[in-house]
Steps between C-alpha positions, in 0.01 A plus 500: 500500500636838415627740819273822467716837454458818537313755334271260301225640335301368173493767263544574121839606442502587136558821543166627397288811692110531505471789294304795605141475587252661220362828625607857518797638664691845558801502332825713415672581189834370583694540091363604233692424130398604145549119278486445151511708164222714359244363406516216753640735780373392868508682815592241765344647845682235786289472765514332877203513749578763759231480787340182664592185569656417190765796463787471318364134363649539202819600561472259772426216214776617264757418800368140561475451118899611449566286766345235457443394164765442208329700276582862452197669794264744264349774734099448475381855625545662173233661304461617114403758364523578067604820384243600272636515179264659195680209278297202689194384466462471847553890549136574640522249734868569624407833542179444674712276748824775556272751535268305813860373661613848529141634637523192730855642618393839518220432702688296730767758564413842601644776287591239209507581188647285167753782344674221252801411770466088549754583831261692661285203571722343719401509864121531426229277635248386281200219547548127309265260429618150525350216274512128526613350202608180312759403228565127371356366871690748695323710697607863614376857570624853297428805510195566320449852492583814727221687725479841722672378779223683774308256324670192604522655860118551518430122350342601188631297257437168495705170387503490111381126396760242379646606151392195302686365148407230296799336337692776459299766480288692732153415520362871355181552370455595117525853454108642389488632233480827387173702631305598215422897549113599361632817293140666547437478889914417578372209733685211477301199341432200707387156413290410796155711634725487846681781639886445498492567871 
């Protein structure tokens, strides 16, 4: 029979943490870094939870990642944003996106407001929204979105559901089509005798 030793206790020891809980957190802008060539340019907003219990997690998970995995540790707390770029198709939508990050910013700092320098980002808090998601049976959380961080304080926003993807992609609904505009009364035309609200 084998002699029982010290410190003894049955637990995974891959190396692996729980990743952070989906919900809404405060965070801080700890770097921020311009990535990429025109048209594809991305500002890269790095981000670590800053009040609660789980400040400084991911900092805290880069650490145990470098040491304890062979592969090279990839910070998870970073968020995207696309330069809008005229050139893109996806200009509206970029646009529509930098414009609500930098609202979101402003109206989670006092006094802040975006003057085109990336640097003076750094140090400001800003709300997240974190998601639970899945890729080829591994399951995770990200960083969804960004939020007024009074918001998060005064639990108004709510968990976002899972991000779900079928194969590989995402499962999206079909964009609708476009509305057809009466030109006489400038309603929009609608197929059902229902109100679209």
């Amino acid at each position: 029979m084998m002699k029982p030793f010290e410190g003894f206790k049955a637990e995974a020891s891959n190396g692996k943490t729980k990743s952070l809980p989906a919900g809404a957190y405060v965070a801080k802008i700890k770097a921020v870094k311009l990535d990429g060539k025109e048209p594809d340019q991305q500002l890269i907003l790095r981000l670590d939870v800053c009040e609660g219990e789980y400040t400084d997690y991911f900092l805290k998970r880069y650490r145990h990642d470098s040491e304890n995995s062979k592969y090279e540790a990839k910070y998870k707390g970073d968020f995207r944003l696309r330069i809008p770029n005229t050139s893109s198709p996806y200009y509206a939508t970029n646009l529509k996106r930098f414009n609500d990050a930098m609202w979101r910013i402003g109206k989670s700092n006092d006094g802040f407001t975006w003057e085109w320098n990336e640097q003076a980002l750094v140090g400001l808090l800003i709300g997240i929204s974190v998601q639970d998601d899945e890729y080829n049976g591994n399951k995770f959380t990200r960083i969804a979105r960004l939020e007024v961080a009074d918001d998060v304080r005064k639990g108004i926003i709510g968990v976002m559901p899972p991000r779900e993807r079928k194969g590989d992609a995402y499962d999206t609904p079909a964009p609708a089509p476009a509305p057809v505009i009466d030109q006489q009364s400038g309603f929009t035309a609608v197929e059902t005798d229902e109100l679209p609200f």
